[in-house]
Phi, psi and omega in degrees: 000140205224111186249175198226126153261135187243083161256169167259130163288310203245019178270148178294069211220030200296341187277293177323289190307351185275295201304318169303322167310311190291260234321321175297328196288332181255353169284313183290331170294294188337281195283338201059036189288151142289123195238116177260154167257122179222125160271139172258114158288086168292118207276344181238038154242123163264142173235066177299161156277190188289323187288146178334142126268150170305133143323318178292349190276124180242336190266085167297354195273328168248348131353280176302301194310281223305343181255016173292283177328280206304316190296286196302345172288342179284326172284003173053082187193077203261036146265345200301171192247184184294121187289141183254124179255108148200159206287170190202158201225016175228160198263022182247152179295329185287265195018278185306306226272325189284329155262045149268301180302303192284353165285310182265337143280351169283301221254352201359076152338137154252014201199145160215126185246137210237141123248168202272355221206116190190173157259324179191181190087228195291284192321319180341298166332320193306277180299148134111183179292340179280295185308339183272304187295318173292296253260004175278300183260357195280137157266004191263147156302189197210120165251089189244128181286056182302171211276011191230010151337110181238153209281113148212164172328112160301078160238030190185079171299151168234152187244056169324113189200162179253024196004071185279199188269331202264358187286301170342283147327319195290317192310276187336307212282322191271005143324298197304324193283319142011268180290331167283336173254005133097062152284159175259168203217127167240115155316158177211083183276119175292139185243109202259152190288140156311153167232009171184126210269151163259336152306097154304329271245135217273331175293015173182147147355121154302145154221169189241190179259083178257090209039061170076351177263161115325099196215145173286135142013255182339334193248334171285331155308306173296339168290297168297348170275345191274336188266345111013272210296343187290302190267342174292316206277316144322296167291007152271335119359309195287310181294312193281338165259024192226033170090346196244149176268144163270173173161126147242196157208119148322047228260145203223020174265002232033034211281195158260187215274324182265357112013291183265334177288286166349321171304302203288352186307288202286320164346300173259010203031077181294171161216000171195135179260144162254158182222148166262130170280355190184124178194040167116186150321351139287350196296325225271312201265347151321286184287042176235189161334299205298321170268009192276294181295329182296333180273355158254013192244346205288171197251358182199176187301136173272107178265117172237131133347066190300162190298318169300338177301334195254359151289016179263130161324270187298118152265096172328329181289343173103117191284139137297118194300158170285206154232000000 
């Protein structure tokens, strides 16, 4: 397994970058992946640290890698492979994000580990249209690391999902991730609110149109958790013959998606939510606002699934058969 650490080497940012360290130090036991540290060089920026440099020094691109080097001793993390610096000419957020992804596909990556939280450099990137732009074009997953993160145990994955045909695939990969990190797993469903009644009338029950019947609220809720809990409970079945413990929730407040996923982190106490880039009627709000707030608000890493991941034949991770 072959992982990225994607950082800004020179911004003052060392408490993130310490919190990206546990996490890597524990991707490495788990998998025994390789990790290289890559700085994005913007080529018509020099990007020194503060203190006096030679006049005479011009080739900034191994300027940074060698104080690139100088950075990275501070995190004590002596599997990394050699950090990689590299320039780049463009000034747009795609830009930055298509050579980072092309670079990790190039070089094939099963990973890129990230943080959320910055001012200027690399991170800048990080929120915002560059995070919409990798996880739109990226085949790789994306591991981000927020600023409200806290370094704790991967003993409890949350799966948000709409168990769907491609939540299915995804399902395989975060089984795998499961076992590497010999985590338990919580399913996580959303329950969507009706948006429209056929009754206004203050004298009786709103009903809606619910697949052709005529239903109060109250029952399409209850229809739907039941019909949830079916396919949910399937895939514990699922889990449960692949080594893994299971557990889910339905969730019926209407919270919004991210919201309620936010809820449920100390709830189960997660150490890693994984998200789907593309699932259904979910598909909007992954890649929207909605995983922009969970990753920056969230209490642990976010692993998201890019859209792209599951067109691939080979899951790097190795598949769990369906059932």
């Amino acid at each position: 397994m072959r992982i990225i650490w994607a950082m800004d080497a020179f911004e003052d940012n060392k408490e993130l970058n310490q919190k990206m360290a546990v996490y890597l130090t524990r991707l490495h036991e788990s998998t025994g992946a390789d990790i290289e540290p890559v700085y994005l060089l913007r080529e018509n920026e020099i990007v020194l640290p503060s203190y006096e440099v030679p006049t005479w020094v011009t080739d900034h691109s191994r300027t940074a890698e060698a104080l690139f080097k100088e950075v990275l001793e501070d995190y004590n993390l002596p599997f990394l492979l050699e950090p990689k610096v590299i320039p780049h000419a463009s000034q747009s957020h795609s830009g930055a994000a298509e050579t980072l992804s092309h670079y990790a596909d190039r070089t094939h990556a099963d990973l890129i580990v990230v943080g959320s939280h910055g001012r200027q450099g690399f991170q800048r990137f990080i929120l915002g249209s560059f995070a919409e732009s990798l996880l739109l074009e990226s085949d790789v997953p994306v591991f981000v690391v927020g600023a409200h993160s806290a370094s704790k145990p991967i003993s409890n994955i949350l799966f948000p999902t709409e168990f769907g045909d491609h939540s299915k695939e995804n399902f395989r990969h975060v089984l795998n991730l499961a076992k590497k990190f010999n985590a338990e797993i919580t399913l996580f469903h959303c329950i969507a609110r009706p948006i429209e009644s056929l009754f206004e009338m203050d004298t009786r029950p709103r009903v809606y149109n619910f697949k052709g019947k005529m239903l109060s609220l109250e029952q399409i809720v209850e229809q739907q958790i039941e019909h949830q809990s079916q396919r949910a409970q399937h895939w514990i079945t699922w889990a449960r013959t692949e080594g893994v413990m299971a557990q889910y929730q339905i969730d019926s407040s209407y919270k919004s998606i991210d919201e309620a996923i936010l809820a449920a982190i100390p709830q189960h106490d997660i150490g890693l939510v994984v998200m789907e880039a593309q699932s259904g009627p979910m598909s909007s709000a992954i890649l929207g606002s909605f995983t922009r707030n969970v990753v920056r608000q969230a209490e642990c890493p976010v692993y998201v699934l890019t859209r792209h991941f599951y067109d691939h034949i080979e899951d790097r991770f190795g598949d769990a058969a369906a059932p």
